[in-house]
N, CA, C and O atoms as a GROMACS GRO file, in nm:
protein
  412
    1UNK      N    1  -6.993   6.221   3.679
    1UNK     CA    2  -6.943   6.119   3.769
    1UNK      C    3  -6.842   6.030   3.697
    1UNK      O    4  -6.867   5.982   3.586
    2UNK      N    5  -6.732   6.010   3.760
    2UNK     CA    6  -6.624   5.916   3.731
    2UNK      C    7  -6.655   5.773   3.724
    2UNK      O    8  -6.671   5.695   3.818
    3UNK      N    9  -6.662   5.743   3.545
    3UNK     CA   10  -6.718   5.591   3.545
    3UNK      C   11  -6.603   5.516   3.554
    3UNK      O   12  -6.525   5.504   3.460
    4UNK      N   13  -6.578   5.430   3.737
    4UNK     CA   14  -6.445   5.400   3.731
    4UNK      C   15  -6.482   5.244   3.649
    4UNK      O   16  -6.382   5.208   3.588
    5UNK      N   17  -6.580   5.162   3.635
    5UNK     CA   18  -6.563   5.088   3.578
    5UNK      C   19  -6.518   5.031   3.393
    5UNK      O   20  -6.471   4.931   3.340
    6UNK      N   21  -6.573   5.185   3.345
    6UNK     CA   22  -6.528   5.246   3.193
    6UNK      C   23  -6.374   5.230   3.230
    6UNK      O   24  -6.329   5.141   3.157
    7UNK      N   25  -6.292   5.271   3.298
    7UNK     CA   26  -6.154   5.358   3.335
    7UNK      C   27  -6.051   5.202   3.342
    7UNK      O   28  -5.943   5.186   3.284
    8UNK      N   29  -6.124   5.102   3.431
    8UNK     CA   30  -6.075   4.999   3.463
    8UNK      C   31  -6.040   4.856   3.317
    8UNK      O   32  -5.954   4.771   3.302
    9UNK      N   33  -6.204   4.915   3.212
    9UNK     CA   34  -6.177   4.828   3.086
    9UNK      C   35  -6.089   4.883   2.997
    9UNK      O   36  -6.036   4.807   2.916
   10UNK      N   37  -6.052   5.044   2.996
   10UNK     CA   38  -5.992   5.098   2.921
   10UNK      C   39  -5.819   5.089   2.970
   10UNK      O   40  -5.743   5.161   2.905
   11UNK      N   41  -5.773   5.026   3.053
   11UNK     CA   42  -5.684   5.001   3.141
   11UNK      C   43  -5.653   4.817   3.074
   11UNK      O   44  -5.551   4.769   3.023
   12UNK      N   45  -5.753   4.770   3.094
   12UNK     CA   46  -5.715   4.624   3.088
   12UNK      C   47  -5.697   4.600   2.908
   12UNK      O   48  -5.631   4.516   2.847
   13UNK      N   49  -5.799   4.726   2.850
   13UNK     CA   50  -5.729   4.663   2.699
   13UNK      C   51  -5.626   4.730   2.661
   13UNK      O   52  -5.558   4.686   2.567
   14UNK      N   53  -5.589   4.857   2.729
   14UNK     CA   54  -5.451   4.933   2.692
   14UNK      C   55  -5.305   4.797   2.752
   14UNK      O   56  -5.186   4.796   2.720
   15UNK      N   57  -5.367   4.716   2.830
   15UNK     CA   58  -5.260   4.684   2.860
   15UNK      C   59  -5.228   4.533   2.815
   15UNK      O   60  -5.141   4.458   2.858
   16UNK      N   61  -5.340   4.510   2.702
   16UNK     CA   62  -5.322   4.400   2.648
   16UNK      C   63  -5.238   4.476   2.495
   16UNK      O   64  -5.235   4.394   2.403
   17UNK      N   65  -5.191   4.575   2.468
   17UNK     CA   66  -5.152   4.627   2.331
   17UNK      C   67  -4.986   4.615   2.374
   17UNK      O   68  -4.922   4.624   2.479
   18UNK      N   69  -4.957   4.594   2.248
   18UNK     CA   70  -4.808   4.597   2.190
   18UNK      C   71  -4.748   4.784   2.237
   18UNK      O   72  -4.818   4.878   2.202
   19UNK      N   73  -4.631   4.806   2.307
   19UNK     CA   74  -4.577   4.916   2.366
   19UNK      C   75  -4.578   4.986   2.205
   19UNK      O   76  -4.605   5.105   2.221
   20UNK      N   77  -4.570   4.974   2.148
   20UNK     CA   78  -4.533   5.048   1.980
   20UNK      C   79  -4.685   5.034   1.934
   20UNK      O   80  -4.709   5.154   1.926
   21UNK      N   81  -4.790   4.979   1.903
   21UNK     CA   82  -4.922   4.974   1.842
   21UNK      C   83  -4.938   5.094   1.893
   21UNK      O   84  -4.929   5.127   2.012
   22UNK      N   85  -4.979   5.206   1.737
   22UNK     CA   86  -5.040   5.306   1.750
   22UNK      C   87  -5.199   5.349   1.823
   22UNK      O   88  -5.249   5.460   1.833
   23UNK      N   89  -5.247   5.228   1.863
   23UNK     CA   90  -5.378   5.244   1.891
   23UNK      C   91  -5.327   5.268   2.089
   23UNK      O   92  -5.418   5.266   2.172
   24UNK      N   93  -5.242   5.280   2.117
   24UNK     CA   94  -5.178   5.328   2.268
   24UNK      C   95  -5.231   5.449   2.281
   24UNK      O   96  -5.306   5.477   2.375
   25UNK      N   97  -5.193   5.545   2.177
   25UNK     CA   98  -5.265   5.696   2.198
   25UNK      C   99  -5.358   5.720   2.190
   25UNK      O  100  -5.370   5.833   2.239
   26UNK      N  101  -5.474   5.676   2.146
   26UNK     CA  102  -5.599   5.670   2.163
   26UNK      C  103  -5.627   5.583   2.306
   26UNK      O  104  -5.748   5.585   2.330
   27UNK      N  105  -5.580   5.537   2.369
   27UNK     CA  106  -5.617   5.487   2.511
   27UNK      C  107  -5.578   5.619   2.618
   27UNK      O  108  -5.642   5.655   2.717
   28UNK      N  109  -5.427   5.689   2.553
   28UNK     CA  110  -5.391   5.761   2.678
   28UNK      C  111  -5.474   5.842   2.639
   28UNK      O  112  -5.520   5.882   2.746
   29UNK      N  113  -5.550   5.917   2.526
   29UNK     CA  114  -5.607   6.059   2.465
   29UNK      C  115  -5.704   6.003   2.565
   29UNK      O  116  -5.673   6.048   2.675
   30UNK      N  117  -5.826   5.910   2.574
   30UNK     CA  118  -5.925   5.903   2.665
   30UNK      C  119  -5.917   5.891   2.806
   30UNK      O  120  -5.992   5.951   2.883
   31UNK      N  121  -5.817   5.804   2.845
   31UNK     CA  122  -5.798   5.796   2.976
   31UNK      C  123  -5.803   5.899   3.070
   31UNK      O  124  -5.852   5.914   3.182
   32UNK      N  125  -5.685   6.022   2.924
   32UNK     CA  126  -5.656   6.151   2.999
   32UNK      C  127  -5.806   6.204   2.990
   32UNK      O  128  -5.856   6.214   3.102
   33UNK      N  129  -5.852   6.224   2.935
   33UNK     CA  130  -6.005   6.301   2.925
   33UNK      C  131  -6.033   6.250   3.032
   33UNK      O  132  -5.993   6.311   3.132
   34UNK      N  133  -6.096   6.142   3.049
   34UNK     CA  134  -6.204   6.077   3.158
   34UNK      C  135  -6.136   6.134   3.290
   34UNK      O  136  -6.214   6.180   3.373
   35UNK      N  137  -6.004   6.135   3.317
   35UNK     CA  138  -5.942   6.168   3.443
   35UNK      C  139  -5.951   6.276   3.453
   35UNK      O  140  -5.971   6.307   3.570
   36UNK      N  141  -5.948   6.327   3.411
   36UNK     CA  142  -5.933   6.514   3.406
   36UNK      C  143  -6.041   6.556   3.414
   36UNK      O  144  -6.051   6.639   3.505
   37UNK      N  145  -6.126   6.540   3.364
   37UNK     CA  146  -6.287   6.561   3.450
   37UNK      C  147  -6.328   6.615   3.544
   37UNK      O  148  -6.398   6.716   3.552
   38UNK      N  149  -6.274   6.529   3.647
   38UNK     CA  150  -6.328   6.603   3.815
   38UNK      C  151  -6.218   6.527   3.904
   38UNK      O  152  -6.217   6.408   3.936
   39UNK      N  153  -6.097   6.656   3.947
   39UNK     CA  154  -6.004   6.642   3.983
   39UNK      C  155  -6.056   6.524   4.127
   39UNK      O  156  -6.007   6.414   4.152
   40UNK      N  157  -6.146   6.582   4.184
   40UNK     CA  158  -6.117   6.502   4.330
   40UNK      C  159  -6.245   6.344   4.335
   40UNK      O  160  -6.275   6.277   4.434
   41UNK      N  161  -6.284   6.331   4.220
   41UNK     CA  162  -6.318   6.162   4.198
   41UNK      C  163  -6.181   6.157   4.111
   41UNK      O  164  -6.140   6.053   4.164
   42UNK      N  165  -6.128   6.174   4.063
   42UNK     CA  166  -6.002   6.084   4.012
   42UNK      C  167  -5.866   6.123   4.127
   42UNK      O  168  -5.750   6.096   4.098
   43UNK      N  169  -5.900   6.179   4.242
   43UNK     CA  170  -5.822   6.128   4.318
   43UNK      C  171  -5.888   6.010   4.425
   43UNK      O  172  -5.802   5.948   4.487
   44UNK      N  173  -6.000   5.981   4.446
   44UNK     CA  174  -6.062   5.897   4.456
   44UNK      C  175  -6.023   5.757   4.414
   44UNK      O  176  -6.015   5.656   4.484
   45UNK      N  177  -6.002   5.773   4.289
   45UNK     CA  178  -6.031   5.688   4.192
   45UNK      C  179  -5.822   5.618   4.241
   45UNK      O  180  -5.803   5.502   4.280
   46UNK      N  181  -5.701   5.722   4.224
   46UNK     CA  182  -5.642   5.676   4.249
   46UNK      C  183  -5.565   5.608   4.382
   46UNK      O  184  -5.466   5.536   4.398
   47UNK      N  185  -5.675   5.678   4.477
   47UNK     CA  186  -5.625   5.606   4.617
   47UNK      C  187  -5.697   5.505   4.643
   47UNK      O  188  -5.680   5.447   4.750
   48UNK      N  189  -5.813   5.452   4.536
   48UNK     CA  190  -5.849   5.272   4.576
   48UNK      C  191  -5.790   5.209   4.480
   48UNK      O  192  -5.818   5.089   4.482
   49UNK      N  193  -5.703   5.248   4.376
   49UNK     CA  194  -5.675   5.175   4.240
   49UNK      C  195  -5.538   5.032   4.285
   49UNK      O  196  -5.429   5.022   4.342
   50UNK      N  197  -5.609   4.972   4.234
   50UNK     CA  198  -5.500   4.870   4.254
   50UNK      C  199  -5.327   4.892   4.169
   50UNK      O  200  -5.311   4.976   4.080
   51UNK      N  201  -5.223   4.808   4.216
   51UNK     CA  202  -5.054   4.865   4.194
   51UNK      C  203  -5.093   4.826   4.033
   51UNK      O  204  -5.075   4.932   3.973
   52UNK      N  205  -5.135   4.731   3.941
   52UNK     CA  206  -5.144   4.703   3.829
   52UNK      C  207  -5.188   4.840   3.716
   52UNK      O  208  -5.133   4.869   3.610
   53UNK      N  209  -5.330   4.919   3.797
   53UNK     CA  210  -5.384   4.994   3.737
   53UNK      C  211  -5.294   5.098   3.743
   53UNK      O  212  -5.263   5.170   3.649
   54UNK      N  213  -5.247   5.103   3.876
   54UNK     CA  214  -5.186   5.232   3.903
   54UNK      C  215  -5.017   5.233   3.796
   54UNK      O  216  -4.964   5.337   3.757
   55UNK      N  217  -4.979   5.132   3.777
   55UNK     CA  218  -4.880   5.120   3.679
   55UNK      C  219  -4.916   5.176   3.548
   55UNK      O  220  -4.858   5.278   3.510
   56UNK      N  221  -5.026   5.108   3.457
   56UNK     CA  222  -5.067   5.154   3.360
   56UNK      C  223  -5.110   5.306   3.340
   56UNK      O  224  -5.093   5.367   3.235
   57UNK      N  225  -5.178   5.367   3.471
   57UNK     CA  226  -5.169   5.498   3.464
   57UNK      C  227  -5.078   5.597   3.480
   57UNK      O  228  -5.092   5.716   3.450
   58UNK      N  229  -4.956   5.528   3.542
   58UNK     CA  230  -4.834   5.642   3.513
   58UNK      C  231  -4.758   5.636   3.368
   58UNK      O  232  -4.644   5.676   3.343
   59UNK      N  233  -4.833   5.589   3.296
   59UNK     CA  234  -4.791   5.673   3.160
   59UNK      C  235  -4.883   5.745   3.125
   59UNK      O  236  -4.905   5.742   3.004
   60UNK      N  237  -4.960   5.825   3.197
   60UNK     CA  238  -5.004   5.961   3.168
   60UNK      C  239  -5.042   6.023   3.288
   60UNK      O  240  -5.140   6.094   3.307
   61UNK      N  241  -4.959   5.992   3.363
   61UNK     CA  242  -4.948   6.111   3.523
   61UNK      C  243  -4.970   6.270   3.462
   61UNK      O  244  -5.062   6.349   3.479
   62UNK      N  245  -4.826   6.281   3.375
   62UNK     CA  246  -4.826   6.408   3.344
   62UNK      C  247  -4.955   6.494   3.233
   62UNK      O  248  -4.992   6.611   3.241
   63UNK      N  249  -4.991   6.404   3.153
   63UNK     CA  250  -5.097   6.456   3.060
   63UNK      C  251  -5.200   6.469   3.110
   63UNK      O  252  -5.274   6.547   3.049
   64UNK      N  253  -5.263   6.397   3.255
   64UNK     CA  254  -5.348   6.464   3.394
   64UNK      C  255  -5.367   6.574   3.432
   64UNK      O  256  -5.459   6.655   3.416
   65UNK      N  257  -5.212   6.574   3.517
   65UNK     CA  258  -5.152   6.679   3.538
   65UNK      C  259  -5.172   6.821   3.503
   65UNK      O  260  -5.224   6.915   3.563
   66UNK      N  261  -5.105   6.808   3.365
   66UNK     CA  262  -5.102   6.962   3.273
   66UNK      C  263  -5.288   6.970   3.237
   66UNK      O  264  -5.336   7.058   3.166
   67UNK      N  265  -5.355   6.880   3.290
   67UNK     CA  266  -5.507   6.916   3.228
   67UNK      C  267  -5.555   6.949   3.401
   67UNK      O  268  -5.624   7.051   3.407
   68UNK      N  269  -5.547   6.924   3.453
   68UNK     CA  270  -5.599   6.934   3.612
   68UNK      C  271  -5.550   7.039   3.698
   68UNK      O  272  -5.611   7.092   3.791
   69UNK      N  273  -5.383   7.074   3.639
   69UNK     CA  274  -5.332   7.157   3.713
   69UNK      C  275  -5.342   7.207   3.913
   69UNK      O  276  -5.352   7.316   3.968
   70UNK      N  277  -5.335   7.084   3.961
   70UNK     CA  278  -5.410   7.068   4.083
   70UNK      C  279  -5.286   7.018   4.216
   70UNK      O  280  -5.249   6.901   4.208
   71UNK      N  281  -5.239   7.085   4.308
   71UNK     CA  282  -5.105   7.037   4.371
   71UNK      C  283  -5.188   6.911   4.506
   71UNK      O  284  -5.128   6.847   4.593
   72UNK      N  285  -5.317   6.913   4.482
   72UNK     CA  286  -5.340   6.762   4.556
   72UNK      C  287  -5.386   6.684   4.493
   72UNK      O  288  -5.461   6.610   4.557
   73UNK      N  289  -5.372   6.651   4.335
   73UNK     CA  290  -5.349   6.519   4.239
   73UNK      C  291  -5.218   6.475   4.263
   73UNK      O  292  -5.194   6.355   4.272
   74UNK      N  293  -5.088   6.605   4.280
   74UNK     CA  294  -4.971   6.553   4.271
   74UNK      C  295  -4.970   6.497   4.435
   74UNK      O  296  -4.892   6.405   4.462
   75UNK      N  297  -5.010   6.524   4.486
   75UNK     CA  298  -4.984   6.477   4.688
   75UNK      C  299  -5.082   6.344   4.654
   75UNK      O  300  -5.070   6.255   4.738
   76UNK      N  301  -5.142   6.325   4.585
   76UNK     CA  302  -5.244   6.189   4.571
   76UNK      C  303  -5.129   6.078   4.490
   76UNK      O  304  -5.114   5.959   4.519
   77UNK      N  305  -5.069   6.139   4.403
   77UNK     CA  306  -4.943   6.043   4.301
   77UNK      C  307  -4.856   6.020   4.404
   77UNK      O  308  -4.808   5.910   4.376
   78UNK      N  309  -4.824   6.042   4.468
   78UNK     CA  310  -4.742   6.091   4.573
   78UNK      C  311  -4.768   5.930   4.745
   78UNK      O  312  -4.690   5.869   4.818
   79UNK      N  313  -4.876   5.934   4.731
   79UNK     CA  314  -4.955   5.860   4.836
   79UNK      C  315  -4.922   5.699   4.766
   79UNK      O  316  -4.877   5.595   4.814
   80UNK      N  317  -4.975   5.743   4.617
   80UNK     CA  318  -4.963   5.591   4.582
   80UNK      C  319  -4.846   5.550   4.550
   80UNK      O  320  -4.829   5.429   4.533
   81UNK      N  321  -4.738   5.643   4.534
   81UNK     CA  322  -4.595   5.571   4.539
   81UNK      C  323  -4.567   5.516   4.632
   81UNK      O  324  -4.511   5.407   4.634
   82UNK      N  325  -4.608   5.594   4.742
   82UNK     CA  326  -4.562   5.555   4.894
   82UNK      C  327  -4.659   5.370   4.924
   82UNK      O  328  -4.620   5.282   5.001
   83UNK      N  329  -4.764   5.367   4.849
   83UNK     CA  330  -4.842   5.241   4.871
   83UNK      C  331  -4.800   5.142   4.745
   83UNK      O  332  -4.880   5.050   4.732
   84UNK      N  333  -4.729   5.142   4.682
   84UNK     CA  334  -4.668   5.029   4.567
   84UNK      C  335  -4.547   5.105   4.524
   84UNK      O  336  -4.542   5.159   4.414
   85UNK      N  337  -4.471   5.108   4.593
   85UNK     CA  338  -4.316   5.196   4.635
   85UNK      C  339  -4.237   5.068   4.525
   85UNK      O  340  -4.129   5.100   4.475
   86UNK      N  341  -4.290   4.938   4.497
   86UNK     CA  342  -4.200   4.907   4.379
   86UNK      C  343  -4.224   4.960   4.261
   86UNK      O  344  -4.146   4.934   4.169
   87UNK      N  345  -4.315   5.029   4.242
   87UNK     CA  346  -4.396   5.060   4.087
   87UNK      C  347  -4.271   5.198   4.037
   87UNK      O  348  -4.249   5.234   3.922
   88UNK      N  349  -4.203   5.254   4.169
   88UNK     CA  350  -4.125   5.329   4.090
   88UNK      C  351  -4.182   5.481   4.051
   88UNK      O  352  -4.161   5.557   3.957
   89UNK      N  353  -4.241   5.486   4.138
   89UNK     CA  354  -4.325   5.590   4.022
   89UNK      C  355  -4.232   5.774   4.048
   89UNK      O  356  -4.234   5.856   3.956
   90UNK      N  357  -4.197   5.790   4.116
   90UNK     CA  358  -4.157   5.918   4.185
   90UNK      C  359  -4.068   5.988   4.051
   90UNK      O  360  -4.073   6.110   4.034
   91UNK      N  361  -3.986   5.894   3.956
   91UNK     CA  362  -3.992   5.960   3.806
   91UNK      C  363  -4.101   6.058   3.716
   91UNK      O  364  -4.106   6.163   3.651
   92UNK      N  365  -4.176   5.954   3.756
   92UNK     CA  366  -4.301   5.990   3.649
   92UNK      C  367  -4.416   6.120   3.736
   92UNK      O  368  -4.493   6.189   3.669
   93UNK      N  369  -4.408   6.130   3.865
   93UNK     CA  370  -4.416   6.175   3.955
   93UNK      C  371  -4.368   6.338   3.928
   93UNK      O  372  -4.441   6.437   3.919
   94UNK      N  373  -4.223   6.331   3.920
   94UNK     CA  374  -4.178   6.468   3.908
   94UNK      C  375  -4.212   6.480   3.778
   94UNK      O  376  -4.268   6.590   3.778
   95UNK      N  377  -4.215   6.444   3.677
   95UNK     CA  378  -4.219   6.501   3.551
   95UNK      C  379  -4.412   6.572   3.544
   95UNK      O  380  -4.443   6.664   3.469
   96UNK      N  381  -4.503   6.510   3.630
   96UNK     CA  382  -4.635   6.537   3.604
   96UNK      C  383  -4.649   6.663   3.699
   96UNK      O  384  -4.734   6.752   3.689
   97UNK      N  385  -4.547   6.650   3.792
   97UNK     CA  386  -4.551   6.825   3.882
   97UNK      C  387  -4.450   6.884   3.770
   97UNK      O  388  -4.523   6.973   3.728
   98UNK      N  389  -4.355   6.892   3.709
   98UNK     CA  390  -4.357   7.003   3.576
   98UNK      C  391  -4.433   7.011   3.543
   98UNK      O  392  -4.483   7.115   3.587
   99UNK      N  393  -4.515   6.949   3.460
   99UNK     CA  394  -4.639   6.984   3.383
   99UNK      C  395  -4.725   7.031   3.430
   99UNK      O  396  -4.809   7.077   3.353
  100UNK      N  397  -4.749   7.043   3.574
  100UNK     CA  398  -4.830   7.130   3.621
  100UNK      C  399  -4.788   7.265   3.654
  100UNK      O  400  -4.855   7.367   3.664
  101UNK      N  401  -4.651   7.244   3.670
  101UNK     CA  402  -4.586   7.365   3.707
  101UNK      C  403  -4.593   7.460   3.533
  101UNK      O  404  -4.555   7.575   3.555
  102UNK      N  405  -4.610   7.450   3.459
  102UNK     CA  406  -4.604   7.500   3.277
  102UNK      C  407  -4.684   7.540   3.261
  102UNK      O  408  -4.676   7.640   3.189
  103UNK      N  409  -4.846   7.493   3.319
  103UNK     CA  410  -4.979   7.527   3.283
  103UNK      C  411  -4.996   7.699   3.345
  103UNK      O  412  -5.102   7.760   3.330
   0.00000   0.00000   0.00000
């Protein structure tokens, strides 16, 4: 089961770190684990996620992605652009459907 409340602290201290502090990859290495888990609670997980969380998680759309290999994670990334359409995400978006498209 998807511990979204684990997901949510690992979110709030990734996003208290310096963009360059090496300890960033050790947030995305777990994040990606925990998400990749069980494709359809972490789409769950991203159609109640608030625009903040959902920001912090598109820096690892694609490392999801290439672990989930799943074309309704990408229709779920997809939903939440369309619901915080400033966050921008439809970049980060196509690059995580390559990566699924590679697997």
């Amino acid at each position: 089961m998807l511990d979204s409340k684990l997901i949510k602290q690992l979110i709030k201290e990734r996003s208290e770190l310096h963009l360059n502090d090496p300890k960033v990859y050790d947030f995305w290495e777990r994040l990606t684990e925990l998400l990749s888990a069980n494709t359809l609670e972490t789409i769950e997980f991203f159609e109640a996620c608030t625009e903040q969380e959902a920001y912090w998680l598109s820096e690892i759309f694609e490392d999801i992605s290439a672990r989930v290999n799943s074309r309704d994670f990408i229709e779920c990334l997809n939903r939440v652009d369309r619901k915080y359409p400033e966050l921008l995400l439809s970049k980060d978006i196509k690059v995580a459907e390559e990566f699924m498209d590679q697997t």
